[in-house]
Structures are given as C-alpha cells and as structure tokens.
N, CA, C and O atoms as a GROMACS GRO file, in nm:
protein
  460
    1UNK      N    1   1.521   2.168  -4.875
    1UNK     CA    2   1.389   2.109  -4.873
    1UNK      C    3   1.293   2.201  -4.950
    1UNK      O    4   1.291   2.323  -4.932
    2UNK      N    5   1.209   2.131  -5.043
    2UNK     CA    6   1.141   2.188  -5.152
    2UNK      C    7   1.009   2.261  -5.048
    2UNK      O    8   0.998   2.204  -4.939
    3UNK      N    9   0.929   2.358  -5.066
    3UNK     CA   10   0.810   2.402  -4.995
    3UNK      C   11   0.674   2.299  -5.008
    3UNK      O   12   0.574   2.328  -4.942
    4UNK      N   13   0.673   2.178  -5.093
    4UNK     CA   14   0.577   2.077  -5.074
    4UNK      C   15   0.627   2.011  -4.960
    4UNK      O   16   0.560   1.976  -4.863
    5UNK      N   17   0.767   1.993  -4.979
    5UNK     CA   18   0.833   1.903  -4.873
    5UNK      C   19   0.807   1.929  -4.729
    5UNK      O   20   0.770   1.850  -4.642
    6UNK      N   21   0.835   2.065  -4.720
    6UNK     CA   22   0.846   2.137  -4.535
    6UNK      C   23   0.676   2.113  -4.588
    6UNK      O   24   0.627   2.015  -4.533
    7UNK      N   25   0.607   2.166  -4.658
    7UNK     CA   26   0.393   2.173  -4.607
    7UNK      C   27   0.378   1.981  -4.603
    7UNK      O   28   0.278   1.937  -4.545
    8UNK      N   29   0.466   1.890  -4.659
    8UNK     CA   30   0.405   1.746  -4.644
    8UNK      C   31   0.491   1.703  -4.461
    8UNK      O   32   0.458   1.616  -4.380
    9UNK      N   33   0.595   1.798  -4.453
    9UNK     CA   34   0.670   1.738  -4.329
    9UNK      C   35   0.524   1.772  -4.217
    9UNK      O   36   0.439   1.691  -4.179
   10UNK      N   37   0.534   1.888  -4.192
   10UNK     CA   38   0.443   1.963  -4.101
   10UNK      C   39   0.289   1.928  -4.075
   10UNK      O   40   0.234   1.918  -3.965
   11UNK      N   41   0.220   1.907  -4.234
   11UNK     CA   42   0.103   1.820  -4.216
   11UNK      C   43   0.111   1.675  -4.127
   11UNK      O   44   0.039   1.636  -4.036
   12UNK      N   45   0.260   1.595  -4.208
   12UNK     CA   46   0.267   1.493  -4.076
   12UNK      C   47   0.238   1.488  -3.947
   12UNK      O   48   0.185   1.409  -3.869
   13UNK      N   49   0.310   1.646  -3.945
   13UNK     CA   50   0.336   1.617  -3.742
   13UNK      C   51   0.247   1.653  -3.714
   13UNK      O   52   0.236   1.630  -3.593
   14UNK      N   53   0.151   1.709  -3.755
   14UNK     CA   54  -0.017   1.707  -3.702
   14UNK      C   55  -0.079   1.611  -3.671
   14UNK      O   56  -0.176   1.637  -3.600
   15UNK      N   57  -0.056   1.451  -3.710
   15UNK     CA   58  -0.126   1.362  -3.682
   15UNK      C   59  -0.042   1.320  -3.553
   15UNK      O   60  -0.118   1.245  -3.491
   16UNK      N   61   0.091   1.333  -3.476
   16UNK     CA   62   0.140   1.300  -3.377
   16UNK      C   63   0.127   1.462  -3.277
   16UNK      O   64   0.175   1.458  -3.163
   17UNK      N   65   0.078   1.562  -3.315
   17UNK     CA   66   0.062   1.718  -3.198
   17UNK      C   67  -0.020   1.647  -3.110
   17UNK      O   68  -0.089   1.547  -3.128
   18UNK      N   69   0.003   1.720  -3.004
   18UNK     CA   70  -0.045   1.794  -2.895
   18UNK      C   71  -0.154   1.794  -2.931
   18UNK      O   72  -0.181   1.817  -3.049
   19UNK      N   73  -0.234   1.771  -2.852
   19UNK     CA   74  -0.401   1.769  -2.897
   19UNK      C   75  -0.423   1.907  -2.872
   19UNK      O   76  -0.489   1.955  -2.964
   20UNK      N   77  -0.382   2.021  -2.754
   20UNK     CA   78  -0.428   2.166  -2.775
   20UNK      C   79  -0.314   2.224  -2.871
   20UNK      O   80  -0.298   2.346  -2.863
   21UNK      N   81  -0.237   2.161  -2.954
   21UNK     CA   82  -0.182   2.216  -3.071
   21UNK      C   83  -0.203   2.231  -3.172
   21UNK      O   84  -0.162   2.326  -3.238
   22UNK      N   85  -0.291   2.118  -3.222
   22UNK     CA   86  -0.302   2.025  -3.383
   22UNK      C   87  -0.433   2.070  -3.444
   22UNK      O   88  -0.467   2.009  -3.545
   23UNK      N   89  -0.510   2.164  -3.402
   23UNK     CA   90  -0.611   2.269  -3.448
   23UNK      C   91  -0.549   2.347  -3.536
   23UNK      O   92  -0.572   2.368  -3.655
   24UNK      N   93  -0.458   2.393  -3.452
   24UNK     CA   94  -0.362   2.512  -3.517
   24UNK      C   95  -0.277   2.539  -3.599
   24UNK      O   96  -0.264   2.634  -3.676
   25UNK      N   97  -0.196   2.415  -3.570
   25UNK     CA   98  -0.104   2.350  -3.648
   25UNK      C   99  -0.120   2.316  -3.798
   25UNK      O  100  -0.039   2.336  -3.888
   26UNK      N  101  -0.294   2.238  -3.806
   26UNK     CA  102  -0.316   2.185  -3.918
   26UNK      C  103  -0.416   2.324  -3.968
   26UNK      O  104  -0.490   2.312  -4.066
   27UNK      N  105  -0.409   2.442  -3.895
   27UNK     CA  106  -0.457   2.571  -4.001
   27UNK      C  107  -0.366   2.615  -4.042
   27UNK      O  108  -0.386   2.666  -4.152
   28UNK      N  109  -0.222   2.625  -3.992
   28UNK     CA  110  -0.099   2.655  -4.110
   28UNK      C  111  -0.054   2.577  -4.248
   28UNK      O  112   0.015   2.609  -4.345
   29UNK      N  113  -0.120   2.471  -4.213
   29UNK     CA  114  -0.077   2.372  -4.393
   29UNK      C  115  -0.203   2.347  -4.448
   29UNK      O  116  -0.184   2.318  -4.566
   30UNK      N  117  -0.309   2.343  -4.424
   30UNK     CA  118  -0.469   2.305  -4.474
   30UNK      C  119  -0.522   2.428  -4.451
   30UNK      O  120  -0.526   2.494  -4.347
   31UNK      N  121  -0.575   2.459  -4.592
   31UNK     CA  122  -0.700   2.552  -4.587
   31UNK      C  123  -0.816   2.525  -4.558
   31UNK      O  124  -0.863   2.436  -4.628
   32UNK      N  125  -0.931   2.594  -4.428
   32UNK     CA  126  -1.065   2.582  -4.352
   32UNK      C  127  -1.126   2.487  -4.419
   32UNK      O  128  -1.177   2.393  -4.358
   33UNK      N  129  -1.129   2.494  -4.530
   33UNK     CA  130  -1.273   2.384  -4.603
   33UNK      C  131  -1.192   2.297  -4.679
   33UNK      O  132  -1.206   2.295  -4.801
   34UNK      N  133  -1.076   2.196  -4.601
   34UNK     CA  134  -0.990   2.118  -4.636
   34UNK      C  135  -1.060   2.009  -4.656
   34UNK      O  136  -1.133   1.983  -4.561
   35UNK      N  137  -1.069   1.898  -4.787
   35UNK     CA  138  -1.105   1.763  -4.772
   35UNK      C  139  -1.021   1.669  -4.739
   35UNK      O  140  -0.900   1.679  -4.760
   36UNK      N  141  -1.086   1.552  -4.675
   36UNK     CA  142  -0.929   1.426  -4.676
   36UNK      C  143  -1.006   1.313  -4.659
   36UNK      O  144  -1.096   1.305  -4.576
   37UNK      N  145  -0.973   1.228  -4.733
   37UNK     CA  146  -1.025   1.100  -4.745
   37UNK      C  147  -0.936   1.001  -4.724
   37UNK      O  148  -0.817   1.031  -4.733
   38UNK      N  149  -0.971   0.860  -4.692
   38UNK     CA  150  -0.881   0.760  -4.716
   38UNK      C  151  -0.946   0.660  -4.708
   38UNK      O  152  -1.065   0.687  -4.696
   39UNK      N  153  -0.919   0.527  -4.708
   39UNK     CA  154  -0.994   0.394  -4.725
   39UNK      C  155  -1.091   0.394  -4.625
   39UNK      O  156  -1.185   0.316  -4.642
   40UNK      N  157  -1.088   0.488  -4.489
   40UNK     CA  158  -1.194   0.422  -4.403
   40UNK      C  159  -1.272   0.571  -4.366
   40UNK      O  160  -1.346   0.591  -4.270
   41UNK      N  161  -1.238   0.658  -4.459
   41UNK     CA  162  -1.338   0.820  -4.388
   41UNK      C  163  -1.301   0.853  -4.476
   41UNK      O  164  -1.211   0.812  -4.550
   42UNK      N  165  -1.407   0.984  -4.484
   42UNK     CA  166  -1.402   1.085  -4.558
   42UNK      C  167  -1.462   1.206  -4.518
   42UNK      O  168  -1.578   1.242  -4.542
   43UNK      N  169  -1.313   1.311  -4.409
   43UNK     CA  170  -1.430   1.444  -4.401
   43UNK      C  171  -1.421   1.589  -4.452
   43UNK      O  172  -1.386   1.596  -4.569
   44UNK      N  173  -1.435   1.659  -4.416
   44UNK     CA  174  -1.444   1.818  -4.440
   44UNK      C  175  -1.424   1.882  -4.315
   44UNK      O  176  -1.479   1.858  -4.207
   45UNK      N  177  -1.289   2.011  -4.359
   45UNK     CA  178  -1.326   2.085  -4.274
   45UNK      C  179  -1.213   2.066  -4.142
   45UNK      O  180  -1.204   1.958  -4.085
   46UNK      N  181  -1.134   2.180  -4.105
   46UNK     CA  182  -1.002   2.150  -4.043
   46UNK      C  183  -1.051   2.065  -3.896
   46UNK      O  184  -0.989   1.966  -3.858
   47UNK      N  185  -1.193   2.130  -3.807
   47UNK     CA  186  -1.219   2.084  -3.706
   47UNK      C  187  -1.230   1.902  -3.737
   47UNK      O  188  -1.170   1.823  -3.665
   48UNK      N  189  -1.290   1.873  -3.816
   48UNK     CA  190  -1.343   1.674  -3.859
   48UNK      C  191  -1.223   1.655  -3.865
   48UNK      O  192  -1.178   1.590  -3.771
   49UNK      N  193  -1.105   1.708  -3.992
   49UNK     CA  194  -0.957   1.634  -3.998
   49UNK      C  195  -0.883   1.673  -3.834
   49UNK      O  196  -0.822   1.587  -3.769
   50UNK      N  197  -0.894   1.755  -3.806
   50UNK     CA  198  -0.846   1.715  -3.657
   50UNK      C  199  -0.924   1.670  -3.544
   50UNK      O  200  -0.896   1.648  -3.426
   51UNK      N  201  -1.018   1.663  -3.604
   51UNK     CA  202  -1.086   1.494  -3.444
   51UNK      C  203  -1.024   1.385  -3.542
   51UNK      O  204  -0.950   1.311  -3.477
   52UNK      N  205  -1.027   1.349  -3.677
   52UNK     CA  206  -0.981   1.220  -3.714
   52UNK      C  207  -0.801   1.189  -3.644
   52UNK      O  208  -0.745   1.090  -3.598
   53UNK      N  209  -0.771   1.289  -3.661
   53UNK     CA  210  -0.585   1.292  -3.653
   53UNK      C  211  -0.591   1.233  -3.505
   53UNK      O  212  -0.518   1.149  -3.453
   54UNK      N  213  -0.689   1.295  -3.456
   54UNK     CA  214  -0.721   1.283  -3.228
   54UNK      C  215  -0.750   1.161  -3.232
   54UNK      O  216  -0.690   1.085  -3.156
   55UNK      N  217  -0.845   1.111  -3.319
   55UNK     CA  218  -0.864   0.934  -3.324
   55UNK      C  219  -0.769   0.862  -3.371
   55UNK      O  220  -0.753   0.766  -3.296
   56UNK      N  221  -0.688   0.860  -3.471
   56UNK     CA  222  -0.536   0.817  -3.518
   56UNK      C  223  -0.460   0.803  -3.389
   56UNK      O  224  -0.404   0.697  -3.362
   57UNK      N  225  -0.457   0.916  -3.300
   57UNK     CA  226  -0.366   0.905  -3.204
   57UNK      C  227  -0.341   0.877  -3.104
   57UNK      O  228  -0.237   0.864  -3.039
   58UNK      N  229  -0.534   0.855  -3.074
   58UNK     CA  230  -0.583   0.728  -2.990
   58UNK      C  231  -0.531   0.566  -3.027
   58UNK      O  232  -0.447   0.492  -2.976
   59UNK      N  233  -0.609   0.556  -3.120
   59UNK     CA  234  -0.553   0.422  -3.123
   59UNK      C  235  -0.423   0.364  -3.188
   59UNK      O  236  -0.410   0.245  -3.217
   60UNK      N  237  -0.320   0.471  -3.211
   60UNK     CA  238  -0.186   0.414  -3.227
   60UNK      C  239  -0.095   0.507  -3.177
   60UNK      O  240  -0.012   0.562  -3.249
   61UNK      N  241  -0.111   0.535  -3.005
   61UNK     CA  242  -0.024   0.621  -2.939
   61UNK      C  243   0.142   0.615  -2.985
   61UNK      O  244   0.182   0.522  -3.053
   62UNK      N  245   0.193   0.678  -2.959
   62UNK     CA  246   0.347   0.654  -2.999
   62UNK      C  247   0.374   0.688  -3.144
   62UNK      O  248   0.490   0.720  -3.168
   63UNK      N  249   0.295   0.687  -3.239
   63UNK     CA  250   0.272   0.674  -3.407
   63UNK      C  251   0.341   0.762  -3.453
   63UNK      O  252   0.400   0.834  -3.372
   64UNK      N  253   0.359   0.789  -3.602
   64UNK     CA  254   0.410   0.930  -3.662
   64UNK      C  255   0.412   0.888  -3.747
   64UNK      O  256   0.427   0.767  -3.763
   65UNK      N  257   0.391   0.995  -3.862
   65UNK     CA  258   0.453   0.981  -3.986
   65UNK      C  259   0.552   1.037  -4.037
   65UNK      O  260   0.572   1.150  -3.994
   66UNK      N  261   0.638   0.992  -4.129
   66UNK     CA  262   0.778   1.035  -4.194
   66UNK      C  263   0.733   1.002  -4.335
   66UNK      O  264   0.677   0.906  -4.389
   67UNK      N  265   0.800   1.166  -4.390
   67UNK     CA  266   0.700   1.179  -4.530
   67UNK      C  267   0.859   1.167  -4.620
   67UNK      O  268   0.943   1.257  -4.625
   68UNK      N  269   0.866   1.047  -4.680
   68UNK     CA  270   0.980   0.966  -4.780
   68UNK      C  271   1.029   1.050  -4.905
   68UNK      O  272   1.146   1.074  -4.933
   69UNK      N  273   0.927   1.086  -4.970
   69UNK     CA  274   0.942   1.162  -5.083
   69UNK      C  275   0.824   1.276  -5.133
   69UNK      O  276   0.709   1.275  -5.090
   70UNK      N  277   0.866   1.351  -5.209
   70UNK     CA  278   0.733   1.456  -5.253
   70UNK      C  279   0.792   1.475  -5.427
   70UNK      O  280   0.903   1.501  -5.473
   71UNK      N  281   0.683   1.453  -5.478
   71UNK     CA  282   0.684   1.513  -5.639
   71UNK      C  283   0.589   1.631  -5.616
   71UNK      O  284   0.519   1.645  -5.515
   72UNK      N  285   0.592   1.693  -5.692
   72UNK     CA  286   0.509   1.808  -5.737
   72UNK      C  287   0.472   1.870  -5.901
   72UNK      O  288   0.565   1.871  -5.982
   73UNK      N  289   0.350   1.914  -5.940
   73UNK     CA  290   0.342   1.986  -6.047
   73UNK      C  291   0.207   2.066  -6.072
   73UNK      O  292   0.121   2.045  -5.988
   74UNK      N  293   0.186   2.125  -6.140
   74UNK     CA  294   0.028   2.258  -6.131
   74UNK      C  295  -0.047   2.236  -5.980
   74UNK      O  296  -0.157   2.185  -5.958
   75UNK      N  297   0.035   2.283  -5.898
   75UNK     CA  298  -0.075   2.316  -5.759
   75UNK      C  299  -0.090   2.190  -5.707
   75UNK      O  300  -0.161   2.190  -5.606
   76UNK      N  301  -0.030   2.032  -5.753
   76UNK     CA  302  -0.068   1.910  -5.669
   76UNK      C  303   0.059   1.865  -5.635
   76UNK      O  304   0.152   1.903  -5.706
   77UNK      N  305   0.079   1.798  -5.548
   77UNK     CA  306   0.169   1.709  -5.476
   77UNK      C  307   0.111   1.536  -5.475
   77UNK      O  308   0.012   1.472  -5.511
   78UNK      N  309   0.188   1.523  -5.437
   78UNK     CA  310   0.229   1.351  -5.403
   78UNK      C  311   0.322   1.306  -5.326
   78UNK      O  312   0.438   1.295  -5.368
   79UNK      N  313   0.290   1.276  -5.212
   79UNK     CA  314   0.400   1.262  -5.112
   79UNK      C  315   0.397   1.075  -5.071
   79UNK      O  316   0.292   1.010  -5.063
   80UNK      N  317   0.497   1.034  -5.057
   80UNK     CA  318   0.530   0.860  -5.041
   80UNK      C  319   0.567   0.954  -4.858
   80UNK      O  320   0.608   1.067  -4.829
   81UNK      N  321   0.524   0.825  -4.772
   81UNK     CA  322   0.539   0.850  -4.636
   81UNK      C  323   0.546   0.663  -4.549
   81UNK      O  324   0.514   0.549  -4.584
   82UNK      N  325   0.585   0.704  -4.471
   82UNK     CA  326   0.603   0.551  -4.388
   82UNK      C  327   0.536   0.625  -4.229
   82UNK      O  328   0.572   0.733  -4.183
   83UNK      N  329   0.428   0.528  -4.166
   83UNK     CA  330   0.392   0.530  -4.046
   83UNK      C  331   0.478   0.462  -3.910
   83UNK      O  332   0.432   0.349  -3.893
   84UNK      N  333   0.546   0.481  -3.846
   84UNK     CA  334   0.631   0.476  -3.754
   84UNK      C  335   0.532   0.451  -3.634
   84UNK      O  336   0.430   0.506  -3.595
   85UNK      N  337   0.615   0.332  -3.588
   85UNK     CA  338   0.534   0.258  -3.446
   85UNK      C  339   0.614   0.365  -3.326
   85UNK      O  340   0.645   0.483  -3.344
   86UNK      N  341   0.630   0.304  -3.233
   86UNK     CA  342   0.659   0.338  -3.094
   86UNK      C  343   0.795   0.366  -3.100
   86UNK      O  344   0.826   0.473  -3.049
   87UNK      N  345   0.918   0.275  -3.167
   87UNK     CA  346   1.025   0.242  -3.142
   87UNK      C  347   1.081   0.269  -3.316
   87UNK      O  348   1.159   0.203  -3.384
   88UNK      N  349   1.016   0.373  -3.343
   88UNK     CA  350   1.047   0.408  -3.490
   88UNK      C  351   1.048   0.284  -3.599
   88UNK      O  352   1.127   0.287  -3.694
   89UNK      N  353   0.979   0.201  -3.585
   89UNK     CA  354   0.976   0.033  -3.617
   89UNK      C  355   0.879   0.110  -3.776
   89UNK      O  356   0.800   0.198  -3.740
   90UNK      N  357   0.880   0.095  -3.864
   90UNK     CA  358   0.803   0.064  -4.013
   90UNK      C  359   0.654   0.018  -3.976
   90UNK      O  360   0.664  -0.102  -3.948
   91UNK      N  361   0.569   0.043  -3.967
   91UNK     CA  362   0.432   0.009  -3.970
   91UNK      C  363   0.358  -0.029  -4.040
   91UNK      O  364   0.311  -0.142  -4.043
   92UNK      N  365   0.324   0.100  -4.141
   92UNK     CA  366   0.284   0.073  -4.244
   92UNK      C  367   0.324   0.197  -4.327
   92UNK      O  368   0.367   0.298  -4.271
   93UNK      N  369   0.306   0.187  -4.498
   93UNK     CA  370   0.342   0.231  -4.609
   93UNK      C  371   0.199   0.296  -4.687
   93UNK      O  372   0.084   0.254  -4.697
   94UNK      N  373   0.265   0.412  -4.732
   94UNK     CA  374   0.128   0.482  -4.801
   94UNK      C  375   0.176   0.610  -4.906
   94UNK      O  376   0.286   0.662  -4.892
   95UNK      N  377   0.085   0.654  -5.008
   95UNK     CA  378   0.082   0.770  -5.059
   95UNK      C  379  -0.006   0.809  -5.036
   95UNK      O  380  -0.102   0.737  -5.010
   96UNK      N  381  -0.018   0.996  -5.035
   96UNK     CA  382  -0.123   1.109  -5.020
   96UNK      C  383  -0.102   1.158  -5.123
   96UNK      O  384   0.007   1.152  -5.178
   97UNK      N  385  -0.208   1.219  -5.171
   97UNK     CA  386  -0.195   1.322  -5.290
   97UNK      C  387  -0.263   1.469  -5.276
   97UNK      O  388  -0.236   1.483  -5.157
   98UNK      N  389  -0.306   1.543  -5.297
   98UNK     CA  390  -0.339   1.666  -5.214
   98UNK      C  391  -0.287   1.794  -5.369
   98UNK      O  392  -0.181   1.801  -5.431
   99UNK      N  393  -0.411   1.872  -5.384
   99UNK     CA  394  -0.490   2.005  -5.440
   99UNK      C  395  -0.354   2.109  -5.374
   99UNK      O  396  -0.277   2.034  -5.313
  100UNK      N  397  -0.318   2.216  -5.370
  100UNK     CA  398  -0.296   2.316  -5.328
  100UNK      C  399  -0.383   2.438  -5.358
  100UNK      O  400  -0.428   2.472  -5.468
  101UNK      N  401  -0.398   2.496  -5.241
  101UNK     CA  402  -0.435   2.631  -5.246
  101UNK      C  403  -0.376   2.710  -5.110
  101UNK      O  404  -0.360   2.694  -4.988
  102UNK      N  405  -0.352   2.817  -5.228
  102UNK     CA  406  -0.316   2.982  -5.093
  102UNK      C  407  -0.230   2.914  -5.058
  102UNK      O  408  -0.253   2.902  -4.937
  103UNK      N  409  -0.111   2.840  -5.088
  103UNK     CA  410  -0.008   2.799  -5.027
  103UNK      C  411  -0.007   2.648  -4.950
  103UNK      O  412   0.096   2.593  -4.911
  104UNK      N  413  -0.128   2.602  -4.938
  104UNK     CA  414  -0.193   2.496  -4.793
  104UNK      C  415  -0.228   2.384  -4.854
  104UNK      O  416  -0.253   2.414  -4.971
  105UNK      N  417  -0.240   2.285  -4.840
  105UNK     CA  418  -0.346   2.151  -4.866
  105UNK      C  419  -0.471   2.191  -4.877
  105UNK      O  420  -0.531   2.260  -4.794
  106UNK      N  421  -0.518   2.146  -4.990
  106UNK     CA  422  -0.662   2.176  -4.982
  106UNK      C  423  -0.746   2.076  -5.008
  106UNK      O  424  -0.860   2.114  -4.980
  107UNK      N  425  -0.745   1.952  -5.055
  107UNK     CA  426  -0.806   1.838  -5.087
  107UNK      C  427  -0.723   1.737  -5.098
  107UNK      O  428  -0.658   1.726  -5.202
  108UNK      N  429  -0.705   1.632  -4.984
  108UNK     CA  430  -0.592   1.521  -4.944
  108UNK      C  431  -0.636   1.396  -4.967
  108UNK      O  432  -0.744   1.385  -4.911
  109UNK      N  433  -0.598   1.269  -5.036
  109UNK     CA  434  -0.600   1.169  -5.038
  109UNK      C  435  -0.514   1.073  -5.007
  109UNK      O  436  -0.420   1.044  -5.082
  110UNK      N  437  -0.534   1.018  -4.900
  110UNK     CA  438  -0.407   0.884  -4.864
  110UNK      C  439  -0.474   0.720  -4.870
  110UNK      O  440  -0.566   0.658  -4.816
  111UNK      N  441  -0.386   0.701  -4.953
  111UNK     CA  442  -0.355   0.530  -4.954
  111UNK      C  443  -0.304   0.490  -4.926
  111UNK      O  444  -0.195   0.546  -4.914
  112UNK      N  445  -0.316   0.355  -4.885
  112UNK     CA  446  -0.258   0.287  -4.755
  112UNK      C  447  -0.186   0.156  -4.885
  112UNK      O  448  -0.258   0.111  -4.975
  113UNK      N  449  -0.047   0.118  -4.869
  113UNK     CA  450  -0.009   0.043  -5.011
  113UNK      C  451   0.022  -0.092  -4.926
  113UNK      O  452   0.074  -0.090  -4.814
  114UNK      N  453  -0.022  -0.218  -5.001
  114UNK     CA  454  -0.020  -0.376  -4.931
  114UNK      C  455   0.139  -0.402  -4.863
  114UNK      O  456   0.234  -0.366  -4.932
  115UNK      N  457   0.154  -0.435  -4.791
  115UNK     CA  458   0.269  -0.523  -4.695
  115UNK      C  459   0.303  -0.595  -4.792
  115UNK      O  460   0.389  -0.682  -4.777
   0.00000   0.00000   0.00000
C-alpha cells in the first residue's frame, strides 16, 4: 500500500471514529489549518472537519468509507471511495482530491458522483 493510500485509508476511518478519537485521529492525516469542502459545506480547521465528520455520523450511523483507488503526483492525490451503509451495502460513490503538506492532507475536496 502506497503512503497516499494508508493517509486516504485512515482519513476514512475518521469519519466512522469514536467521537473521543476522531480529533486525534484526523491530526495524524490533516494538517491544523486543513480545508474541506464538498457540495453542501465548506470548513477550516481540524476542530469544524471534525464536528462535520460528528454530523456525518449522526445522520448515517453504521456508515464508512472504503477508499477504491488513489492516484498521486506533485504533493496531490485523488482518491475514488464508496460510502458503505450498515450492512456494507454501496451507498453512495465519490472522489476527493486533496493538497499535501508535511506528509498530511491539507486542502480536501469531495464529490459526490450521480447513481
């Protein structure tokens, strides 16, 4: 597994942690003044991306993501991922794209791709 791969696996499992985990968790793959956007937000800052991940996990308990593929080249990634229901069921389909720095995510974008 390539090192985008294990930093796109691990960012995943931040959106399914432990709520007294996923602070922490998402300071080992995102650097402090991390951006992340997607069709319905846009915030700054590891504390905002982890209340958003805490709201994700509110309203689709059971959830996860499984990150499909990763390209890489000068410091950016692109990771293809599938959102996983309760019963590992396909949910929905998306790409992120994401900056590197110091090793971490540093500016994340996910799209959500049509059914």
């Amino acid at each position: 597994m390539s090192d985008s791969q294990r930093l796109w696996t691990n960012y995943a499992a931040c959106w399914s942690a432990d709520p007294d985990e996923r602070l922490a968790a998402l300071g080992a793959v995102a650097v402090e003044d991390v951006a992340y956007r997607d069709p319905g937000t846009e915030v700054g800052g590891l504390t905002e991306l982890a209340a958003y991940m805490a709201g994700f996990a509110g309203a689709f308990p059971g959830h996860r993501f499984r990150i499909d593929e990763v390209v890489e080249h000068h410091d950016r990634s692109l990771a293809r991922w599938t959102q996983l229901g309760e019963q590992d069921e396909p949910a929905l389909a998306g790409v992120s794209t994401a900056l590197h720095r110091d090793g971490r995510l540093a500016d994340i974008t996910g799209f959500f791709l049509p059914a």
